[in-house]
N, C-alpha and C positions, 0 to 999 in steps of 0.2 A: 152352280151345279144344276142340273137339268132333271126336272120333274116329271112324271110318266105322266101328266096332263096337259106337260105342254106343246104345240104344236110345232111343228115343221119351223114354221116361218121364226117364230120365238128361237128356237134349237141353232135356227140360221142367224141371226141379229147377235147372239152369243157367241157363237163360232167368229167373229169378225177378227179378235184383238189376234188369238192363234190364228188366222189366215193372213193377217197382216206382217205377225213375227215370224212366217213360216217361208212366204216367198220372198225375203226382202235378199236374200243371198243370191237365191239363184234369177228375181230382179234387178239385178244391180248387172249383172252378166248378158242377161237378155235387152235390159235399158242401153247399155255399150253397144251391143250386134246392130242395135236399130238408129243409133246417133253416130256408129260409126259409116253407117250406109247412106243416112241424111247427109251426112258433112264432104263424104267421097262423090256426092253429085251434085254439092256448090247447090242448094232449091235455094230460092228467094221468098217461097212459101210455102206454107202447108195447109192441105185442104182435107176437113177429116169427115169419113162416113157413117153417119149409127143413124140409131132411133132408138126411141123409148129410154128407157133410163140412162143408155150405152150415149143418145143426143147428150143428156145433163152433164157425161162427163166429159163431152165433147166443148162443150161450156166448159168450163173447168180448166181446157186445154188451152179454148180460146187467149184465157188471162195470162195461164201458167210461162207459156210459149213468147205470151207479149212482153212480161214480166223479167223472165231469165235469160231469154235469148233475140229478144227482140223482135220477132218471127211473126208477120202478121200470116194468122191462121183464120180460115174461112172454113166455112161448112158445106157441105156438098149436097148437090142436090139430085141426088139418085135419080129421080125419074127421068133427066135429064139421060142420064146415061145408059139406058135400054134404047134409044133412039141411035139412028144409022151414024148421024152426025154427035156424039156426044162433043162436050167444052173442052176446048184442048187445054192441056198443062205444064205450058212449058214454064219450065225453071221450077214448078212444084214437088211438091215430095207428098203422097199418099196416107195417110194413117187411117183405117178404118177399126173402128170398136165395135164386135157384137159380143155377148158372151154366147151363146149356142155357136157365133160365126155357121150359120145356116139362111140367113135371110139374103134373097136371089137380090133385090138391091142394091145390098151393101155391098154384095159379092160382084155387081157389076161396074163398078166404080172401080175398085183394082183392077181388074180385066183391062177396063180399059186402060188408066195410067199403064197399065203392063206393053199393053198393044202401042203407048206412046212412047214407050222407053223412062219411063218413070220412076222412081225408088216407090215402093209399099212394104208401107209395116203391118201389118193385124195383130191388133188385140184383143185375145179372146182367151175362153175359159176351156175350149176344146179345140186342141192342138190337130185333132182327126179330119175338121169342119171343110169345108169347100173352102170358107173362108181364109183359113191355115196355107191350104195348099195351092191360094192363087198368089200369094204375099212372098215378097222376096224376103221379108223377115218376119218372125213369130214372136209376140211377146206373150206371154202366157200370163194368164191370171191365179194361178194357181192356186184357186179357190177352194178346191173340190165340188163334189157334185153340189145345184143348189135346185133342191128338189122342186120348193115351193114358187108357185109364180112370179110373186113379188121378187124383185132383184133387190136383193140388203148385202152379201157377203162379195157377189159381185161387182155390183157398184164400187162400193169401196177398194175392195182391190184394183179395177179401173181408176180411181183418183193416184191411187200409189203408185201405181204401173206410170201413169205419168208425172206423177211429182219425179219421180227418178230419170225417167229420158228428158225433161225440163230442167233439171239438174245437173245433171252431164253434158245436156245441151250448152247451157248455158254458164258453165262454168261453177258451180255452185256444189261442190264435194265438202264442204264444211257442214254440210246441211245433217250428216250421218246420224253425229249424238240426239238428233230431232226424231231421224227414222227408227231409232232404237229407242227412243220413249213415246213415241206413239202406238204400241200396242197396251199397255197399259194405262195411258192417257184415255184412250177405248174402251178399255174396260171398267174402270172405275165408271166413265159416264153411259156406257150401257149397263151396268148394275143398279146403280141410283136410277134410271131411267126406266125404265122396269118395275123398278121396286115400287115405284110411284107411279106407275101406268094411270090411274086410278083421277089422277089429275088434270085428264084429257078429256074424262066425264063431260065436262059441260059444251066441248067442240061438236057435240052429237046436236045439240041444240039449235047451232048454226045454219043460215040460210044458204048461205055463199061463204069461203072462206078466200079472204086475198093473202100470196105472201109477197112479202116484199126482200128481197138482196140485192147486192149489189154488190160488182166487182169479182174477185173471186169466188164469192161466195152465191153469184146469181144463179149457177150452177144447183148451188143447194136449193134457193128457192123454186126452183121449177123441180127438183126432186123430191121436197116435201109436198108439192100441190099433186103431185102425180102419186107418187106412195096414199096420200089421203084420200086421193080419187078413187084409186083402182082399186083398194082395198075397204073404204065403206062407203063409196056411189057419195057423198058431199063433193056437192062440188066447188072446186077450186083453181085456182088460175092463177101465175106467179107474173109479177112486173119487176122490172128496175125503178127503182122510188124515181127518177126520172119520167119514166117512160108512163108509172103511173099518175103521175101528175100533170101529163100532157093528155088528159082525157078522161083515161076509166077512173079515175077518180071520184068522178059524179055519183057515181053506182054505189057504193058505199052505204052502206043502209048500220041502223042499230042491231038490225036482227042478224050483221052476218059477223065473222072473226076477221082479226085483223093478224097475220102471223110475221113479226119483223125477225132479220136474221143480221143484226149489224154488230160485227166484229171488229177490232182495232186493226183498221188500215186505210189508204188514203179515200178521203168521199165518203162516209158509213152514213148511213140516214141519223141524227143525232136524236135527242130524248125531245128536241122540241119541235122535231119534224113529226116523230111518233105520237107524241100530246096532240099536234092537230087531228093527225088521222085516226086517233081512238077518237076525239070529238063528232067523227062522222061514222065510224065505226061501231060494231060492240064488244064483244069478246077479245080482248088482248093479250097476244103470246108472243113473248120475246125470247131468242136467243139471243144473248150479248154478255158482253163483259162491260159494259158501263151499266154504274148500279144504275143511276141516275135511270136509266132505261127499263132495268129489269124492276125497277121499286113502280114504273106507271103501270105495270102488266099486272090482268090477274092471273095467268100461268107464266111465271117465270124462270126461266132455263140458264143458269150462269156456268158461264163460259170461263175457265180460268183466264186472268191476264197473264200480258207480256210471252202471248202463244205468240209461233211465227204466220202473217196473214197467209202462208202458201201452206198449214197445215189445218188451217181452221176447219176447210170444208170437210176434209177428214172425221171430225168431230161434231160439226153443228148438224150434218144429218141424224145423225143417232134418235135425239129428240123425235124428229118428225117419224124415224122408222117406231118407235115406241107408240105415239101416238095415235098411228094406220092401226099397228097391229090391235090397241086396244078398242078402237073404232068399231073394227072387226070382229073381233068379238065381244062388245053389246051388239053387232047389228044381227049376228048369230051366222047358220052356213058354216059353209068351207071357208077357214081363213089362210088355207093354202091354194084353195084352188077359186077364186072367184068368178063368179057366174058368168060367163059370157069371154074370158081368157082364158088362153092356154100359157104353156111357156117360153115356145117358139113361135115365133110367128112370120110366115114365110109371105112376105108384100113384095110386089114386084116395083 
């Protein structure tokens, strides 16, 4: 229930389990329009548009796509595509994610798959947007308004928007009784999440915070470094436990966090890859479902077991939104509107 002190972005991180339950119908209808227009043009791949949170879930898609339907998916590179000569796309299929679908970038990248005879899908939160009405199909987020900068109810519903067209894509309609217990599964872990805000306390301490994901869920990790960034100025930066290890791993100091996000699925950074990197680390925050892991951490986040790994990300962000939001206020301000962002943001 909702308290007349709490803010915006709180009122939004609540609202998520009802936005998840509320569009999952008329989801499954719109997820069909867009997989029956992928499948009627034979792509050999997909190539998807965003930034800012809207990239993370583009992550997300990366796996989801490679996972269920085989589908190698790339990321586009907008800037490319304001140029006279933009990348041709033959045999591709479009998907662009903004929620405002207002940013001239994103919006040029359809245009042009358009101008190429391309399929385009857009996924956004406002059906009215430029972006809506360059797209030969709309998948809507059906969020409602999300007032506060931070993207939390959007996000999310972007992850669902595509767990369902990676689902249909890919043949995976058994998946239903999952999408009908994950708004509760939601809410349970944003109530305790919350209630315990309090436990994030000592991430204010932090010099650097690294996180680390992998696989489906790398996704998350670049969405909890950026939710902590943009909402209390710590900074943070997400790797694949791979990608960390081939480098930035030297950087690593006592003074900073170490935030692991490894969930049951194939390749998870295990309890004795984490033991090394708290060793070079300081502050230790795990989401996971191996105790073994959550028992090395001093903030630990358990994940129920025997989730399925295509609905984790779903869930393991929740943590990191709790955590921004409390960041945010000890850092004091606007923890709807932070200094220096808006909530669209129009990049060409």
């Amino acid at each position: 229930m909702a308290r007349a002190s709490e803010s915006q972005l709180e009122r939004e991180i609540r609202e998520q389990p009802d936005v998840l339950e509320g569009r999952t119908p008329a989801g499954w209808l719109a997820a069909r329009e867009a997989v029956d227009l992928l499948q009627g043009a034979e792509i050999t791949h997909l190539v998807i548009a965003a930034r800012g949170s809207s990239d993370n879930a583009a992550r997300y898609a990366q796996y989801m796509l490679g996972l269920d339907a085989r589908l190698p998916v790339g990321l586009a590179t907008p800037w490319l595509y304001a140029s006279d000569h933009p990348p041709l796309l033959q045999g591709a299929g479009v998907l662009a994610i903004s929620q405002s679908g207002r940013s001239p970038d994103v919006v040029s990248v359809v245009q042009a798959a358009h101008e190429q005879g391309r399929p385009t899908v857009a996924l956004t939160n406002d059906v009215g947007s430029p972006l809506a009405a360059a797209a030969d199909v709309v998948v809507p987020m059906l969020a409602g308004a999300e007032l506060s900068v931070a993207a939390t109810k959007t996000y999310l519903a972007s992850l669902h928007a595509i767990a369902q067209i990676s689902s249909l894509l890919g043949g995976r309609e058994g998946r239903m009784e999952w999408f009908a217990r994950l708004p509760e599964l939601a809410r349970e872990l944003i109530d305790a999440q919350l209630e315990a805000r309090t436990q994030f306390d000592r991430l204010a301490d932090a010099h650097v915070l690294t996180v680390v994901g992998r696989g489906l869920n790398l996704g998350t990790a670049f969405e909890t470094a950026l939710k902590l960034r943009e909402l209390s100025g710590l900074p943070a930066e997400a790797f694949s436990l791979p990608d960390l290890l081939h480098g930035p791993v030297a950087a690593l100091h006592p003074d900073d966090g170490i935030w692991l996000i490894s969930i049951a699925e194939q390749l998870q950074p295990t309890s004795a890859e984490f033991g090394a990197l708290r060793q070079l680390s300081g502050l230790g925050i795990a989401v996971s479902d191996n105790p073994e892991i959550q028992a090395a951490a001093e903030i630990s986040i358990a994940v129920a077991p025997a989730l399925p790994s295509w609905l984790t990300p779903m869930l393991a962000v929740i943590p990191a939104q709790a955590a921004a939001l409390r960041l945010a206020e000890l850092k004091g301000g606007d923890v709807d509107r932070p200094e220096g962002l808006t909530k669209v943001t129009l990049t060409q």
